[in-house]
Biotite code that builds the C-alpha atoms (Angstrom):
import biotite.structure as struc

atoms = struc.array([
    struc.Atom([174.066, 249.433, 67.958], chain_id="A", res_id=1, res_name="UNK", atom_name="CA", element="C"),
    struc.Atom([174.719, 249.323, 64.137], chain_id="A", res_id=2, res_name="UNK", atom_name="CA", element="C"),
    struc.Atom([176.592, 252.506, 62.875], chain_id="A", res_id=3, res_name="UNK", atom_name="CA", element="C"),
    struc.Atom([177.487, 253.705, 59.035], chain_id="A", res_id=4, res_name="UNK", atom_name="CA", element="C"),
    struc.Atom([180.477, 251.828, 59.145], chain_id="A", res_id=5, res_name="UNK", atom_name="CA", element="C"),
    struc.Atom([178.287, 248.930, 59.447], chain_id="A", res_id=6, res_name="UNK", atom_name="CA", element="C"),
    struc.Atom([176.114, 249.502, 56.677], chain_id="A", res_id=7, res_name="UNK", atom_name="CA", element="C"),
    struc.Atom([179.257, 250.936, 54.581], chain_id="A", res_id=8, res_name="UNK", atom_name="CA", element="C"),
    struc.Atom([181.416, 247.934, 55.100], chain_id="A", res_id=9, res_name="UNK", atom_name="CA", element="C"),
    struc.Atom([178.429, 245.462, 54.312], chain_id="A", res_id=10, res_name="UNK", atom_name="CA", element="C"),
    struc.Atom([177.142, 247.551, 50.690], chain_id="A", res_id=11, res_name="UNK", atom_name="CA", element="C"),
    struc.Atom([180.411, 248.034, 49.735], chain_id="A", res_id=12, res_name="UNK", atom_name="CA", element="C"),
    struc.Atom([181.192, 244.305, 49.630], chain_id="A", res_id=13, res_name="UNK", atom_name="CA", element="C"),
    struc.Atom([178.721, 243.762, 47.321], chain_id="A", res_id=14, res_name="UNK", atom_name="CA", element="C"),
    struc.Atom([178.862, 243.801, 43.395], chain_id="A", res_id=15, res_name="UNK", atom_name="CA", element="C"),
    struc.Atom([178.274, 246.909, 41.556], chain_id="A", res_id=16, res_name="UNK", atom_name="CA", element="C"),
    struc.Atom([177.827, 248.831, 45.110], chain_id="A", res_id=17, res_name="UNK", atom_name="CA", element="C"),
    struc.Atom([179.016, 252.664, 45.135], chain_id="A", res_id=18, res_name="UNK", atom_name="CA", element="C"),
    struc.Atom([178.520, 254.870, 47.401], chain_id="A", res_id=19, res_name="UNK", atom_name="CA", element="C"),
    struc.Atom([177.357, 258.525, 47.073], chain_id="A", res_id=20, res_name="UNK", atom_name="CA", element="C"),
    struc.Atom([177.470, 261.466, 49.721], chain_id="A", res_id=21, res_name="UNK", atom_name="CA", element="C"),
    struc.Atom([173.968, 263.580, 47.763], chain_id="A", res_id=22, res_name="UNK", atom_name="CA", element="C"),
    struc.Atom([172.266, 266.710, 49.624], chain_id="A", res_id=23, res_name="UNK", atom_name="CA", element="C"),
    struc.Atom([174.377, 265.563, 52.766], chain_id="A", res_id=24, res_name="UNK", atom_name="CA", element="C"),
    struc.Atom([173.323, 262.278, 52.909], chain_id="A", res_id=25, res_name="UNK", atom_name="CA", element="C"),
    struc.Atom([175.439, 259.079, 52.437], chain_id="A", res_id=26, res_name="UNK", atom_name="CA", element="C"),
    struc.Atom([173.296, 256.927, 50.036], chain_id="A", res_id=27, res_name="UNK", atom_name="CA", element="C"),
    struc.Atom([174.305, 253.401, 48.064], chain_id="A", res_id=28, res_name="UNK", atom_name="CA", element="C"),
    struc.Atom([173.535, 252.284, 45.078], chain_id="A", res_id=29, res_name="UNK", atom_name="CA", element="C"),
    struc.Atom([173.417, 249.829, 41.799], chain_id="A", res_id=30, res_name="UNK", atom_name="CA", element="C"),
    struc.Atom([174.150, 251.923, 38.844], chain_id="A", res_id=31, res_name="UNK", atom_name="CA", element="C"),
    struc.Atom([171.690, 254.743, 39.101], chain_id="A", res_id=32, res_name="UNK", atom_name="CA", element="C"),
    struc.Atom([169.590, 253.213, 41.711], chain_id="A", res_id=33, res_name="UNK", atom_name="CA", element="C"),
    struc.Atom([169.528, 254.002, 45.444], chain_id="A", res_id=34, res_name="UNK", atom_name="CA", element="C"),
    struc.Atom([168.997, 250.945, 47.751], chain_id="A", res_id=35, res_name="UNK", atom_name="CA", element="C"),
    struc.Atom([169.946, 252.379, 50.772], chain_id="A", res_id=36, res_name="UNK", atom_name="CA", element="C"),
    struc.Atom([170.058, 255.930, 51.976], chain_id="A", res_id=37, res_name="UNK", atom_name="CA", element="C"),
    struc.Atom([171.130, 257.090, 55.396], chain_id="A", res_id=38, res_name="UNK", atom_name="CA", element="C"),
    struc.Atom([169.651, 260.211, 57.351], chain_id="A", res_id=39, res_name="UNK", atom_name="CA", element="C"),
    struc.Atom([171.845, 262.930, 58.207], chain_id="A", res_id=40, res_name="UNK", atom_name="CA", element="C"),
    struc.Atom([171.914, 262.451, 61.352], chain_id="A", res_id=41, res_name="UNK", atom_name="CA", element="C"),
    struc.Atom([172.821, 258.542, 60.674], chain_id="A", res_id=42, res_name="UNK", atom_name="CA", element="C"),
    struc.Atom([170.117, 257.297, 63.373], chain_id="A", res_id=43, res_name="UNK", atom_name="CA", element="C"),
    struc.Atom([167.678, 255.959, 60.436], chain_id="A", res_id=44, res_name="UNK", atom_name="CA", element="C"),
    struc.Atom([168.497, 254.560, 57.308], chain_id="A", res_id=45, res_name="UNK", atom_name="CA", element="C"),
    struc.Atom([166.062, 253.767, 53.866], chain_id="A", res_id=46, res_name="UNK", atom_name="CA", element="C"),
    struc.Atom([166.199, 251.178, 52.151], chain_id="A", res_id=47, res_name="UNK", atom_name="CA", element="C"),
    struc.Atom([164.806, 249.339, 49.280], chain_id="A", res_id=48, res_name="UNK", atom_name="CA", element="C"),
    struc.Atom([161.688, 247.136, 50.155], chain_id="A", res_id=49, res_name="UNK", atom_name="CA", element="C"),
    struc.Atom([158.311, 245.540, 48.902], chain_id="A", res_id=50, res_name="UNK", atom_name="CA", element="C"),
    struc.Atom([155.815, 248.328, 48.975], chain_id="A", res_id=51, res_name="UNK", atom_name="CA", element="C"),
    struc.Atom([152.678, 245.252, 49.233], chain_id="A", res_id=52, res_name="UNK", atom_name="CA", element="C"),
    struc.Atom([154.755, 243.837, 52.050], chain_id="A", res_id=53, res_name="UNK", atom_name="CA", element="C"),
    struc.Atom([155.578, 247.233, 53.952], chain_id="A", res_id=54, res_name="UNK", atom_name="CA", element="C"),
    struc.Atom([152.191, 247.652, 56.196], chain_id="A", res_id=55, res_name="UNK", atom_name="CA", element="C"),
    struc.Atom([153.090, 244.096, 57.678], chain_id="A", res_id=56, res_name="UNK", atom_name="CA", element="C"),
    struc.Atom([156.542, 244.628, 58.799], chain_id="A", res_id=57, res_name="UNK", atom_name="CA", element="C"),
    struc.Atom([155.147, 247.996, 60.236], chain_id="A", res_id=58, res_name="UNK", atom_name="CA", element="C"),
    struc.Atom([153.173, 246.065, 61.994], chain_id="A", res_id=59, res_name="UNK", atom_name="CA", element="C"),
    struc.Atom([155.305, 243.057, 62.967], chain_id="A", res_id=60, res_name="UNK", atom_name="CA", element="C"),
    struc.Atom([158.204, 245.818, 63.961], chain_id="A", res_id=61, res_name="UNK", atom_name="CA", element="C"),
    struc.Atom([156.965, 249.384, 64.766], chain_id="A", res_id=62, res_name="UNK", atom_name="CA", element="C"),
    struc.Atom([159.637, 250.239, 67.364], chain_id="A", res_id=63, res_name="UNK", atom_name="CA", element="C"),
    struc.Atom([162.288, 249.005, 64.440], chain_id="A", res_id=64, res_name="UNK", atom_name="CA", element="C"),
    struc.Atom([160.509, 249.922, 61.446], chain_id="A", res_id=65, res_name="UNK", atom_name="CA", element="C"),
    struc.Atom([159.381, 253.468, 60.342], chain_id="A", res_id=66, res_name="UNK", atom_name="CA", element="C"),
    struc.Atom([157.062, 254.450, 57.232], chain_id="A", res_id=67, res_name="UNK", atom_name="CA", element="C"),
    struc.Atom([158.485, 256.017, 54.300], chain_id="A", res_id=68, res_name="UNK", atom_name="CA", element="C"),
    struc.Atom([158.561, 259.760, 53.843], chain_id="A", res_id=69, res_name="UNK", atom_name="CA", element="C"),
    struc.Atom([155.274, 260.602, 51.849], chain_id="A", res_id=70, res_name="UNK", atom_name="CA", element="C"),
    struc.Atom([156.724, 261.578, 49.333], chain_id="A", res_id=71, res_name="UNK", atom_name="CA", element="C"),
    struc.Atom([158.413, 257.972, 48.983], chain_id="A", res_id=72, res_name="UNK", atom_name="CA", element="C"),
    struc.Atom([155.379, 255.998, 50.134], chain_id="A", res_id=73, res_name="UNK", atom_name="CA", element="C"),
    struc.Atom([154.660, 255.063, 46.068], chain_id="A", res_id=74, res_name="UNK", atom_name="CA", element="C"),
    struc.Atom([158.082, 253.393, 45.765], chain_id="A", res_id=75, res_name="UNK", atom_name="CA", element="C"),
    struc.Atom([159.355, 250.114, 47.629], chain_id="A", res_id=76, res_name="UNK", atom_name="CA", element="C"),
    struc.Atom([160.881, 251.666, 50.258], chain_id="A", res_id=77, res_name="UNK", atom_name="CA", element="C"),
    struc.Atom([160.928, 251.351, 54.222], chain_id="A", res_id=78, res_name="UNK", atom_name="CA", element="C"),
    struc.Atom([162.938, 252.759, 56.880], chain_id="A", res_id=79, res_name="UNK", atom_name="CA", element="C"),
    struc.Atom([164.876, 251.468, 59.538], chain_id="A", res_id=80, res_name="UNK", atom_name="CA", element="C"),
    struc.Atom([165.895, 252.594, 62.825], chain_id="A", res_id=81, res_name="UNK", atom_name="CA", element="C"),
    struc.Atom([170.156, 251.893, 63.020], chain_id="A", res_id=82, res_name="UNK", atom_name="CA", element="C"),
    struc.Atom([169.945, 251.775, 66.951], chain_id="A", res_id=83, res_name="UNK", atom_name="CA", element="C"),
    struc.Atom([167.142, 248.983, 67.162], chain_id="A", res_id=84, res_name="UNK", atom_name="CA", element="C"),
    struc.Atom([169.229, 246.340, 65.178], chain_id="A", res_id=85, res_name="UNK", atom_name="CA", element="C"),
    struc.Atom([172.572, 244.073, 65.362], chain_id="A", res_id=86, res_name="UNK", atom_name="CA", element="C"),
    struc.Atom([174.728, 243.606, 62.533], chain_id="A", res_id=87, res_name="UNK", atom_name="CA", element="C"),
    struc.Atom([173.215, 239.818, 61.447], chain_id="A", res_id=88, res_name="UNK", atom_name="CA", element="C"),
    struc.Atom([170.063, 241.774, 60.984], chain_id="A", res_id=89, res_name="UNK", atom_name="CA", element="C"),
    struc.Atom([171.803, 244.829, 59.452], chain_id="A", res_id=90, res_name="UNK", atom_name="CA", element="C"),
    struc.Atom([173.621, 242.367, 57.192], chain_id="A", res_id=91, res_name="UNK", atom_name="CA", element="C"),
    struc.Atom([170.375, 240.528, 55.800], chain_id="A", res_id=92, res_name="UNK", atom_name="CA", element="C"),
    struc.Atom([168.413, 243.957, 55.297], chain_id="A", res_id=93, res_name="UNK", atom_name="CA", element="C"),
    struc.Atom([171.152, 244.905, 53.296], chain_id="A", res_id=94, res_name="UNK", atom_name="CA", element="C"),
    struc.Atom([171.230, 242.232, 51.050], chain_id="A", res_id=95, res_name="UNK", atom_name="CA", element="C"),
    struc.Atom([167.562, 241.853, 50.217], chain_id="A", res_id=96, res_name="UNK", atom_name="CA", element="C"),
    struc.Atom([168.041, 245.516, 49.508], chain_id="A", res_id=97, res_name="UNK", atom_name="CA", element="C"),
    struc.Atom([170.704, 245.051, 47.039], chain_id="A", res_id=98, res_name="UNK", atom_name="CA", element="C"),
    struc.Atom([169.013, 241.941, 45.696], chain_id="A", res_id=99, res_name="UNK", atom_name="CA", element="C"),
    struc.Atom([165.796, 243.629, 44.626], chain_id="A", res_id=100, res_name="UNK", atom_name="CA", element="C"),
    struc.Atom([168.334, 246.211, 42.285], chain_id="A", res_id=101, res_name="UNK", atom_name="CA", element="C"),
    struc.Atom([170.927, 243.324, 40.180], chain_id="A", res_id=102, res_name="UNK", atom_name="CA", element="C"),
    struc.Atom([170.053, 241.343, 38.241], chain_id="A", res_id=103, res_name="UNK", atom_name="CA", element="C"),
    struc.Atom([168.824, 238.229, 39.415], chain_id="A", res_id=104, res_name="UNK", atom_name="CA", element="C"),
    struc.Atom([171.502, 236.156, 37.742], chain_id="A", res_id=105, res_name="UNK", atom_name="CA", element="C"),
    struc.Atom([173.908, 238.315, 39.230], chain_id="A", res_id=106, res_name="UNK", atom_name="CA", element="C"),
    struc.Atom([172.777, 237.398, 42.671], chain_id="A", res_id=107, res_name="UNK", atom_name="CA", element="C"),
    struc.Atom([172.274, 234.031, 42.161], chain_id="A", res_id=108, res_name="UNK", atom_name="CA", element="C"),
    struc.Atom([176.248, 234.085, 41.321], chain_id="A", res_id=109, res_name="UNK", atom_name="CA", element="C"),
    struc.Atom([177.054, 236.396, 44.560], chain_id="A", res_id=110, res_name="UNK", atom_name="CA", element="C"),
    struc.Atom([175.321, 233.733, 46.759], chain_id="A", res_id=111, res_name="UNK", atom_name="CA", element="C"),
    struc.Atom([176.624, 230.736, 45.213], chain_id="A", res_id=112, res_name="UNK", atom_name="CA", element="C"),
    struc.Atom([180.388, 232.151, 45.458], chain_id="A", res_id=113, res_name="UNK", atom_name="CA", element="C"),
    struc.Atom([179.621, 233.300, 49.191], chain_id="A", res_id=114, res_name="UNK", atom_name="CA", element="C"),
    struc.Atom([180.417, 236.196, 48.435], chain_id="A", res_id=115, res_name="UNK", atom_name="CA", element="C"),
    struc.Atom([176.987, 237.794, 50.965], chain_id="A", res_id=116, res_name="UNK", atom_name="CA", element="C"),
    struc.Atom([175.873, 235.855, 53.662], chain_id="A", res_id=117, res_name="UNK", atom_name="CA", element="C"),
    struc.Atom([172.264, 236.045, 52.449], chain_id="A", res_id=118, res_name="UNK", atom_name="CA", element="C"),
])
């Protein structure tokens, strides 16, 4: 089972990453943009995701995969249960995360230097 030192270990080694502790809640971002957010209870985590594409992995995944809150359904955003992943498939949610929020250019460069293992 994946835990927050996981998830903080694989953000933080990319560009631009910070991390934020908001309303109790450890959350990461790209300047002012959240791409992952962790529950307080660190069992689920959000992250960022193609709203067209989110009824399919539902789908695909439902014992993994959990719907938005409402109130988050209109953005591109997904959540994940921690417990129902390993850390190869921690480590590639987390970068298509963080790859929807840089620049392109910016992650062509991260991928070409090695720097994720996207």
């Amino acid at each position: 089972m994946v835990t927050v030192e996981h998830v903080r270990r694989i953000a933080l080694a990319l560009p631009r990453t910070t991390e934020h502790l908001i309303r109790d809640r450890v959350k990461f971002r790209v300047g002012r943009i959240v791409y992952l957010a962790l529950s307080r209870d660190e069992t689920t985590m959000g992250f960022a995701f193609p709203r067209e594409e989110r009824a399919a992995q539902l789908a695909a995944e439902p014992g993994t995969f959990l719907p938005p809150e409402p109130a988050d359904e209109r953005f591109n955003w997904l959540n994940l249960r921690l417990g129902a992943v390993d850390e190869r498939e921690l480590e590639a949610i987390v970068v298509q995360a963080w790859r929807m929020v840089v620049p392109k250019r910016l992650y062509a460069e991260t991928i070409h230097s090695g720097q994720c293992g996207a």
